[in-house]
C-alpha positions as CSV (number, residue, x, y, z in Angstrom):
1,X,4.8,-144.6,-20.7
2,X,5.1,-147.5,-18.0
3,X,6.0,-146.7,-14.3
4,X,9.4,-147.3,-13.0
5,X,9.5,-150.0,-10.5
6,X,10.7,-149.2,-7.2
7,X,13.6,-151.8,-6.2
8,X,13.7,-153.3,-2.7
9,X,16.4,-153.0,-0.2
10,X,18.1,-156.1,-2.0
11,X,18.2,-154.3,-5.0
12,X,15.3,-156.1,-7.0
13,X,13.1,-154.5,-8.7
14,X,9.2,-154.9,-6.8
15,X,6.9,-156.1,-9.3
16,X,3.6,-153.6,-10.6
17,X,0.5,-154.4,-12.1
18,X,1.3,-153.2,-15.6
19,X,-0.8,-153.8,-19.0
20,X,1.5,-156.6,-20.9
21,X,1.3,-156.1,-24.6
22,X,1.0,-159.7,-26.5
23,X,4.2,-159.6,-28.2
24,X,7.0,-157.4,-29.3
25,X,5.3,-156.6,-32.4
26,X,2.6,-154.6,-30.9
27,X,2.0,-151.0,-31.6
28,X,4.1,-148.7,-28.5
29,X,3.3,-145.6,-30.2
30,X,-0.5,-145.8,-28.8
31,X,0.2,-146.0,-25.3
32,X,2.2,-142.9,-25.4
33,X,0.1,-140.5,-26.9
34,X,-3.7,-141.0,-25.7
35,X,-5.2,-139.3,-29.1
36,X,-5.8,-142.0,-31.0
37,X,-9.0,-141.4,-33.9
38,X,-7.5,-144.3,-36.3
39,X,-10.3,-146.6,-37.6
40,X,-10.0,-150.3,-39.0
41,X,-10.5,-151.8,-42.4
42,X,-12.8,-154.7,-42.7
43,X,-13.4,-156.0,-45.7
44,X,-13.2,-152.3,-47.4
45,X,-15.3,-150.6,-45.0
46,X,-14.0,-148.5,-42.7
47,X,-15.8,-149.3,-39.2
48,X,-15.4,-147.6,-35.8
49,X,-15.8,-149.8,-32.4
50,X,-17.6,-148.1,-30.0
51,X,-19.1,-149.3,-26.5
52,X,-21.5,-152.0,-27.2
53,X,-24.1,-154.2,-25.7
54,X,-25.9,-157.4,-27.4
55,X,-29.6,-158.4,-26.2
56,X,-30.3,-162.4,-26.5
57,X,-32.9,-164.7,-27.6
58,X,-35.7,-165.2,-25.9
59,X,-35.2,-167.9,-22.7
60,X,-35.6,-171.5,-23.0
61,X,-37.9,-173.2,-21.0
62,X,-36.5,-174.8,-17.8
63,X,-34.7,-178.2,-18.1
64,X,-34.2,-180.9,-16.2
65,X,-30.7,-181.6,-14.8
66,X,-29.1,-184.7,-14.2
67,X,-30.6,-184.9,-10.6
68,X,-33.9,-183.9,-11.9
69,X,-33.3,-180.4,-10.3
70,X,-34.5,-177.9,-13.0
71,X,-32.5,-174.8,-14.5
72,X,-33.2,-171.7,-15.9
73,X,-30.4,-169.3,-17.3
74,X,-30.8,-165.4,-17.1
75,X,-27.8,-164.0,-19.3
76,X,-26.3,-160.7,-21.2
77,X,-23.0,-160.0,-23.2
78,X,-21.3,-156.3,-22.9
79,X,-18.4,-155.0,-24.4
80,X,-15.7,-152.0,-24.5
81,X,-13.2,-151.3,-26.6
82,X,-11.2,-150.2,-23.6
83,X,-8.2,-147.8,-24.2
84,X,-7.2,-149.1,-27.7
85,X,-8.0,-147.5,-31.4
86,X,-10.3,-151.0,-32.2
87,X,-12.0,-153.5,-30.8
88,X,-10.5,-156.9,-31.2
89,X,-13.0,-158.7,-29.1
90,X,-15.2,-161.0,-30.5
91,X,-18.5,-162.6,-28.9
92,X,-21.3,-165.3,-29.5
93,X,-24.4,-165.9,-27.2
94,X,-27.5,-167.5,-28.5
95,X,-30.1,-170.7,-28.1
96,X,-30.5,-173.2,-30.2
97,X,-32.2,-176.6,-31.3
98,X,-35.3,-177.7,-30.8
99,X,-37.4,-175.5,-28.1
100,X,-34.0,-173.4,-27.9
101,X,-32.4,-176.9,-25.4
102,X,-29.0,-175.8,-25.7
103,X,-27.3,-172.0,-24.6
104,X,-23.8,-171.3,-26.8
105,X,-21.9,-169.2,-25.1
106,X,-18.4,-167.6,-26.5
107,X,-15.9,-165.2,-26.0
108,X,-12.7,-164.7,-28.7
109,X,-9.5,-162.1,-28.3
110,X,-8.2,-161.1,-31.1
111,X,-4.2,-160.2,-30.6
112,X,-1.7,-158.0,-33.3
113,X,-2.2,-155.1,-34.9
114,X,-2.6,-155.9,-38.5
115,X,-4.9,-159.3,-38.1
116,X,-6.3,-159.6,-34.5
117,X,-9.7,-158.0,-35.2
118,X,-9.8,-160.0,-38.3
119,X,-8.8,-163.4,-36.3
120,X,-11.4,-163.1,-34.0
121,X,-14.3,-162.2,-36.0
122,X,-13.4,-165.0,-38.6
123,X,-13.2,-167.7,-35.5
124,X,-16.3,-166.3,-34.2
125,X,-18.2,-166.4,-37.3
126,X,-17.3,-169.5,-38.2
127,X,-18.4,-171.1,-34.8
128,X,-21.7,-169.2,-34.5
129,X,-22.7,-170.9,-38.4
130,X,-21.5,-174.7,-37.3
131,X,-22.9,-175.0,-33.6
132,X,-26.4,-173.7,-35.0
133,X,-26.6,-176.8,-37.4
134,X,-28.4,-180.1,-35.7
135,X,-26.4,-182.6,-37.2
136,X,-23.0,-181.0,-35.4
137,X,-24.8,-180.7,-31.8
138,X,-26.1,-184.1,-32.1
139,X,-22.1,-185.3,-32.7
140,X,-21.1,-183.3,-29.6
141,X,-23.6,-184.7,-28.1
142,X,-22.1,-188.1,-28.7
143,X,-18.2,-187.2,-28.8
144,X,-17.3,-183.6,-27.6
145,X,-13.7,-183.8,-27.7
146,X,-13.7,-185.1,-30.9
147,X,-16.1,-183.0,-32.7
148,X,-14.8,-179.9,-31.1
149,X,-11.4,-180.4,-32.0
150,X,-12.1,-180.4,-35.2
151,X,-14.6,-177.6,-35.1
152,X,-11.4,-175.5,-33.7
153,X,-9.0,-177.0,-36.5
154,X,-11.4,-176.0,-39.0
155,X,-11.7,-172.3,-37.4
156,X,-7.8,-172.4,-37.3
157,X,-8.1,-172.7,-41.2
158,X,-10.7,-170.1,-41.9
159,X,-8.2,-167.7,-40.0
160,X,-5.3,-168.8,-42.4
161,X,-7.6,-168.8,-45.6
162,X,-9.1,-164.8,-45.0
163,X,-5.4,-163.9,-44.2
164,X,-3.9,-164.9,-47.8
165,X,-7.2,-163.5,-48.9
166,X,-6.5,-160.1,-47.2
167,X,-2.9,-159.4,-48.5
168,X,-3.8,-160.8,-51.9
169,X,-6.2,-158.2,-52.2
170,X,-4.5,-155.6,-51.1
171,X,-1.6,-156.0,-54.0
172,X,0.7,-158.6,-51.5
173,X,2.7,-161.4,-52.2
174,X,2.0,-164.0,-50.4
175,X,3.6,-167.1,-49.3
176,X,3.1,-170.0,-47.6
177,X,6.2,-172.0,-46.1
178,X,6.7,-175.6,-46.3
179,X,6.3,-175.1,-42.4
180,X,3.2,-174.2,-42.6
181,X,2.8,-170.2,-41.9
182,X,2.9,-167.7,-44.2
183,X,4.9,-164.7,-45.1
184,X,4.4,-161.5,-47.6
185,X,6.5,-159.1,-49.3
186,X,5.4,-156.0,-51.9
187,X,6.5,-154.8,-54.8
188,X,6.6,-151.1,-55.1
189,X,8.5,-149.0,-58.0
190,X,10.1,-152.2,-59.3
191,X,11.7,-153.5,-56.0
192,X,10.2,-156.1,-53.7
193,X,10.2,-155.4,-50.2
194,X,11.7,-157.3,-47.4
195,X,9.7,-160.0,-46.8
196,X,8.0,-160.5,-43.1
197,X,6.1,-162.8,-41.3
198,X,1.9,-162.5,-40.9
199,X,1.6,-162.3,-37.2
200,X,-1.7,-162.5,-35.4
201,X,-4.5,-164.8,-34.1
202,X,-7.2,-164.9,-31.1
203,X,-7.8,-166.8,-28.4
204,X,-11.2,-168.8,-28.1
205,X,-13.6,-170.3,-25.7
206,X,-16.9,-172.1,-26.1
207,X,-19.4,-173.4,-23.5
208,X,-22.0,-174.9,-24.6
209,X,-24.7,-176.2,-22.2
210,X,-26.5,-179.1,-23.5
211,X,-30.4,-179.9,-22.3
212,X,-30.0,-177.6,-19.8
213,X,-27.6,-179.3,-17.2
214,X,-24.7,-181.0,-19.6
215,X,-21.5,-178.2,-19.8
216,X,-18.9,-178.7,-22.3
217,X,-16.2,-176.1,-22.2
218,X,-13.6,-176.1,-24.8
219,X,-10.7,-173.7,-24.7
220,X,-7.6,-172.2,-26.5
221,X,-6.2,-169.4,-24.7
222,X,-6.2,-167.2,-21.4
223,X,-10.4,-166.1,-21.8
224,X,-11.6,-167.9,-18.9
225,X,-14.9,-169.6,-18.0
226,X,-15.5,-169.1,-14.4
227,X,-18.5,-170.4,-12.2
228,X,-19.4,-169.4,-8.7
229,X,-21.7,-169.9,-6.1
230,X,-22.9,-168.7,-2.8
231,X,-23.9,-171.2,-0.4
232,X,-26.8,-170.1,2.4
233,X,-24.1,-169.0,4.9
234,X,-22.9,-166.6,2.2
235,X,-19.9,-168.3,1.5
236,X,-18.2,-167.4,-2.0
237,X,-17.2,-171.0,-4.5
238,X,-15.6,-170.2,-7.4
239,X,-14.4,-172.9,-9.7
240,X,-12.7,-172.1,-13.4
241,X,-14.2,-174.3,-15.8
242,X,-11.6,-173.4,-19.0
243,X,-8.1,-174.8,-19.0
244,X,-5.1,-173.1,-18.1
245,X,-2.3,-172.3,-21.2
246,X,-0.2,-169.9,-19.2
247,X,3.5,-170.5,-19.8
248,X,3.5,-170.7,-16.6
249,X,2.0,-174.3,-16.7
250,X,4.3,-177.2,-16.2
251,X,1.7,-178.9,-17.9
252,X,1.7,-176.9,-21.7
253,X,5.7,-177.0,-20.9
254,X,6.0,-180.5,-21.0
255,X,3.8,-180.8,-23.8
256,X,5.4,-178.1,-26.1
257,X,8.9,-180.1,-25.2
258,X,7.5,-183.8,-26.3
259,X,6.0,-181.9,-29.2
260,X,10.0,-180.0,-30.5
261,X,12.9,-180.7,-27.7
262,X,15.4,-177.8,-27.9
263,X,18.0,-179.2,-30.1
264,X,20.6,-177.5,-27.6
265,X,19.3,-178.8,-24.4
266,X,16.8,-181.4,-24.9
267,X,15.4,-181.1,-21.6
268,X,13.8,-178.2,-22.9
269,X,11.2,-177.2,-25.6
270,X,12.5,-174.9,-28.6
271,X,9.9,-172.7,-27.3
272,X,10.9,-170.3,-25.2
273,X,9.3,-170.0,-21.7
274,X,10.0,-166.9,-20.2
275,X,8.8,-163.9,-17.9
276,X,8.2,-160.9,-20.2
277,X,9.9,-157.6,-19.3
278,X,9.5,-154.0,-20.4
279,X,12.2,-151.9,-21.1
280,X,13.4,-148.5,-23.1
281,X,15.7,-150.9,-25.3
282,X,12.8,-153.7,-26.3
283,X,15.3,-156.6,-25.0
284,X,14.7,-159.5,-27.6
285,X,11.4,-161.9,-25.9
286,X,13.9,-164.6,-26.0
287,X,16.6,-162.9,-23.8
288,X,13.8,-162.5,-20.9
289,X,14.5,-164.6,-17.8
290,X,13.2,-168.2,-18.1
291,X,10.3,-169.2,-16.3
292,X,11.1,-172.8,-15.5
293,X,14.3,-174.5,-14.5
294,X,15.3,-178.2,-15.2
295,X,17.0,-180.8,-13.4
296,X,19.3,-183.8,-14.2
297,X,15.8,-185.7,-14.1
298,X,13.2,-184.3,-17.1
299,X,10.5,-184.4,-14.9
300,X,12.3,-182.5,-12.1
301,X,10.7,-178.8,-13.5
302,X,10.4,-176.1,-11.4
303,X,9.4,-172.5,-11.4
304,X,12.1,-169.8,-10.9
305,X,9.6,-167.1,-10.0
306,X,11.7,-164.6,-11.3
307,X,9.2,-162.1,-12.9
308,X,9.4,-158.5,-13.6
309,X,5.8,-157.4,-13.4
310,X,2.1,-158.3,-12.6
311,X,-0.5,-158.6,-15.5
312,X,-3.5,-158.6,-13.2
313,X,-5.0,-157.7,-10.0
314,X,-4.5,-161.0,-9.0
315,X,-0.7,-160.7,-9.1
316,X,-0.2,-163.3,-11.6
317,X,3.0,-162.5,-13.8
318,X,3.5,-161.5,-17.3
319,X,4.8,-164.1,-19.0
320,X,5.2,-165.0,-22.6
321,X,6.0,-168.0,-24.5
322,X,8.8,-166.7,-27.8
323,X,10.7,-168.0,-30.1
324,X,13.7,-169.1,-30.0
325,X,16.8,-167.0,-30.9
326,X,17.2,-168.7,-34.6
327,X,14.0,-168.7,-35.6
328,X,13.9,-166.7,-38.7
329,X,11.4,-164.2,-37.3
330,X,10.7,-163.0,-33.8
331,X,7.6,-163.9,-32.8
332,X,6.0,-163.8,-29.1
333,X,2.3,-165.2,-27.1
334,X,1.4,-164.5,-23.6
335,X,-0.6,-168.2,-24.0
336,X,0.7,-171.7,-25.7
337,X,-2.5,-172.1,-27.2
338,X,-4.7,-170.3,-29.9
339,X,-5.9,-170.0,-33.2
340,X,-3.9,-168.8,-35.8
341,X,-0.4,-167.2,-34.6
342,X,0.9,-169.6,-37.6
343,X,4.6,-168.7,-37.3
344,X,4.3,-169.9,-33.6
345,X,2.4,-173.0,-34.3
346,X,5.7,-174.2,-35.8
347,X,7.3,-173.9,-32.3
348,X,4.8,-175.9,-30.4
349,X,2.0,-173.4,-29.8
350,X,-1.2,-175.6,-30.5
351,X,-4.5,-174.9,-32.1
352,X,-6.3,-177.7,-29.8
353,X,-8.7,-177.0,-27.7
354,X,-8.9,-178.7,-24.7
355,X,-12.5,-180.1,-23.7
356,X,-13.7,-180.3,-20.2
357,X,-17.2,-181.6,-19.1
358,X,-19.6,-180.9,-16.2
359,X,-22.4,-181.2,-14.8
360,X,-24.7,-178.3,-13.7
361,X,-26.8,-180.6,-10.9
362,X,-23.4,-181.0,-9.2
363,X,-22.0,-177.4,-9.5
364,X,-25.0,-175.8,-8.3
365,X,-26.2,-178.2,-6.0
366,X,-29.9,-177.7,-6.8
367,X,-31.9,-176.3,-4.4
368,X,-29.4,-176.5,-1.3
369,X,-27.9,-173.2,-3.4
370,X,-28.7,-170.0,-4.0
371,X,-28.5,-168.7,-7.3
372,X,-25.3,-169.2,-9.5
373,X,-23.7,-167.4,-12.1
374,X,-21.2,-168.2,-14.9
375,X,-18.9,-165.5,-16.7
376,X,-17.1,-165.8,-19.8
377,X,-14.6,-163.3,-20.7
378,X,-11.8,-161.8,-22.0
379,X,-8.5,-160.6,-20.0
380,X,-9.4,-157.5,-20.3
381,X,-12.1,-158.2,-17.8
382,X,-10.2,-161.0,-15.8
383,X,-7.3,-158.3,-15.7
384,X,-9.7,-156.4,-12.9
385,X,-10.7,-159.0,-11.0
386,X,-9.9,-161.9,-8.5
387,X,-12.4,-164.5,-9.0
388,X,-14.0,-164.3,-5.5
389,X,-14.9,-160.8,-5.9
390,X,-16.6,-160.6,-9.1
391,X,-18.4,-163.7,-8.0
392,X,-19.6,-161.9,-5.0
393,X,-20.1,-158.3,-6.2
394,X,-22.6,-160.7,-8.7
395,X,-24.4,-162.7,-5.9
396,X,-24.5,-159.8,-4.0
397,X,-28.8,-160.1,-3.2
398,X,-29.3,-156.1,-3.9
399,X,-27.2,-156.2,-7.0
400,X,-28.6,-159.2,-8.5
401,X,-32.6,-158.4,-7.6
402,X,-33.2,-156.1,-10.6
403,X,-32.0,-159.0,-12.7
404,X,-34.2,-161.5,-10.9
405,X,-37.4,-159.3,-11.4
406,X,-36.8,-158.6,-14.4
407,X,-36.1,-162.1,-15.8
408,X,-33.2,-160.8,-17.9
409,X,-29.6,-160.1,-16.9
410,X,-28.7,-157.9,-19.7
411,X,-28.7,-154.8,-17.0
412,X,-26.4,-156.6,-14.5
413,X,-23.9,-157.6,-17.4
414,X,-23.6,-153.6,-18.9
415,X,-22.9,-152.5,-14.8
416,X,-21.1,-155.2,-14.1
417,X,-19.1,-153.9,-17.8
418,X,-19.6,-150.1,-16.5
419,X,-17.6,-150.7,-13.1
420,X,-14.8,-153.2,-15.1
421,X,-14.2,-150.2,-17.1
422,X,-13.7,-147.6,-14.5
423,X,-11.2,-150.4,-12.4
424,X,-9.4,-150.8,-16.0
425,X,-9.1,-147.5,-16.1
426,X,-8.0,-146.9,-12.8
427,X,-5.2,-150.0,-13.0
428,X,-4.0,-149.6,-16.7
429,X,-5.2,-145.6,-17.5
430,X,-5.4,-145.2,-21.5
431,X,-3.6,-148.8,-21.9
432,X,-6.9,-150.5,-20.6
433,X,-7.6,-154.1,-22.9
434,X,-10.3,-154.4,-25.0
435,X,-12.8,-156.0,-22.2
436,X,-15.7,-158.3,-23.5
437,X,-18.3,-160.7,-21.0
438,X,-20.9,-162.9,-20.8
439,X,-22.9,-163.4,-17.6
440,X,-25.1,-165.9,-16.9
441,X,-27.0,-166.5,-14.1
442,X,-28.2,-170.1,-13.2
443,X,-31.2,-170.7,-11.0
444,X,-32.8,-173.9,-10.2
445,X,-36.8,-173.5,-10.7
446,X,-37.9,-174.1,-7.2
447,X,-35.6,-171.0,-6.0
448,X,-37.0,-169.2,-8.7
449,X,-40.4,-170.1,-8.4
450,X,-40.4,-168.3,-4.5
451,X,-39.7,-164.8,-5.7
């Protein structure tokens, strides 16, 4: 069960880190008894997660940056299922194209008990089979944003597709609304059932570096791409390369209210921004305290700060975007992004990626800088971590010399996985999130060339 709080001498509660579950429809039951030996059905075979660890391809030659300062990438994917009865983490790494040029890297986060697993492998899979064909890197080659977009939309579809298929198969009726998500119902000794909404979906993001030195990073959700550095003074750089979709940005606020104005208050979105809160009577998502306050002028929006608990070591708050109170079913997202969640989607929750672009020359700074590396996780990991110290438990020179000699950082990524789990552990006990990474290490060829 969750902690009590302590409350402060004016009477508020102090905020703890707690694990936040995605949404009200999440299983409690788990987190209260730690026997859990349920498996998971996919596609009729029954398949236990365990602790896993994925080698890659063999590396690319070195490649020429926009500076002329040449790369190479060192890199190795871990995952655990944590403290839950499956893993719902999903992820990609491998080369491709000619001479293996371009490095896909991906990390997905399934959420809700019945279809997150499924969402995320689907996504995954679907990815992993379009970025390997020529034609489609050559387009994002020439249009990123627009190609990815669709490659996202086109995911988002797969997701609704295997869920129909699912149900159907399983003896369901299933329906989809003339808003666009989809509901089921049984029939069992001559009576239907009530019908309910299909609730799940995963969060995704892509990097994908092309020739070497051109970084595209396209995101729904909260798994973040984060790069850091480590200049010859020792100083720590961190930069997050994937877009925020907290509902704490003012930012996805304004755009969820553009997209469907409240039709009581029009200065706000019928999506419902608020600060998620745990209690012994499940308080409906849409009764929690609002995160943002408005003004007589729309654009006067500003945050209320009134949370009720930390998600993260970081001391960010949990926060959820719901919907609202008439909404024929009660559904809940701690981002305003991802990919499927189709009862959401109706609300303003948005299957569209957004693309960012960089370039590897200018983050690294060649051979003025030592060498770099690039994560892409799941919360689960990011839950442990602030940004500066994973960055420099990474560049740390005795930590990252076994990787260096041995021209593979498959070893650094399962410690670096090894010691997440023990802090996951140690912040969340048996609630610890499904935790999934990619490291990559980025070293320009002159560095690497005086080992």
């Amino acid at each position: 069960l969750r902690s009590e709080s302590a409350r402060s001498l004016t009477g508020r509660m102090q905020p703890k880190l707690e694990r936040q579950l995605t949404s009200n429809f999440d299983d409690f039951s788990k987190f209260i008894d730690d026997e859990d030996n349920s498996d998971m059905e996919v596609d009729g075979a029954t398949e236990k997660i365990t602790a896993s660890v994925k080698t890659t391809t063999s590396l690319p030659p070195p490649r020429k940056g926009s500076k002329g300062v040449r790369f190479k990438f060192l890199t190795g994917e871990a995952t655990d299922i944590g403290g839950g009865s499956e893993n719902q983490d999903k992820g990609m790494l491998f080369y491709c194209g000619e001479d293996n040029r371009h490095l896909v890297m991906g990390v997905f986060d399934g959420h809700g008990r019945e279809l997150g697993e499924l969402a995320a492998l689907v996504a995954r899979d679907h990815m992993r089979d379009e970025l390997q064909k020529p034609d489609l890197i050559k387009a994002i080659e020439s249009n990123p944003t627009k190609v990815l977009e669709k490659l996202f939309l086109d995911a988002h579809i797969a997701i609704k597709k295997k869920f129909v298929e699912k149900f159907k198969n399983s003896g369901w009726q299933v329906t989809e609304m003339s808003e666009g998500y989809l509901t089921k119902r049984m029939k069992s000794g001559g009576r239907m059932s009530s019908v309910t909404n299909v609730h799940g979906g995963t969060t995704a993001t892509v990097v994908i570096v092309l020739n070497g030195w051109r970084m595209i990073v396209a995101n729904v959700g909260d798994s973040t791409a984060l790069f850091g550095s480590k200049d010859p003074d020792g100083n720590i750089f961190v930069k997050e390369l994937s877009a925020e979709h907290s509902p704490e940005s003012i930012e996805e606020f304004i755009r969820v209210r553009n997209e469907m104005p409240s039709k009581e208050d029009s200065k706000y979105p019928s999506l419902r921004f608020v600060y998620d809160m745990f209690d012994k009577y499940q308080t409906p998502k849409y009764q929690c305290p609002q995160i943002f306050e408005v003004g007589k002028d729309p654009n006067n929006v500003k945050k209320t700060g009134t949370g009720y608990y930390f998600k993260n070591v970081r001391s960010e708050w949990a926060t959820l975007v719901t919907t609202p109170p008439h909404a024929k079913f009660q559904d809940a997202l701690a981002f305003t992004r991802s990919l499927g969640d189709l009862h959401l989607h109706v609300y303003g929750v948005s299957h569209v990626p957004e693309v960012r672009e960089f370039d590897l020359s200018m983050l690294h700074n060649g051979e003025e800088s030592q060498t770099a590396v690039l994560f892409v996780c799941t919360d689960g990991v990011w839950d442990n971590w602030k940004y500066e110290d994973i960055a420099a438990k990474t560049l740390d020179e005795k930590f990252i010399k076994p990787a260096l000699e041995a021209n593979d950082a498959q070893g650094l990524t399962d410690e670096l996985m090894r010691e997440n789990l023990k802090m996951a552990r140690h912040n969340f006990g048996n609630q610890a999130d499904n935790m999934t990474g990619i490291v990559c290490l980025i070293r320009s060829v002159s560095t690497a060339d005086n080992l």
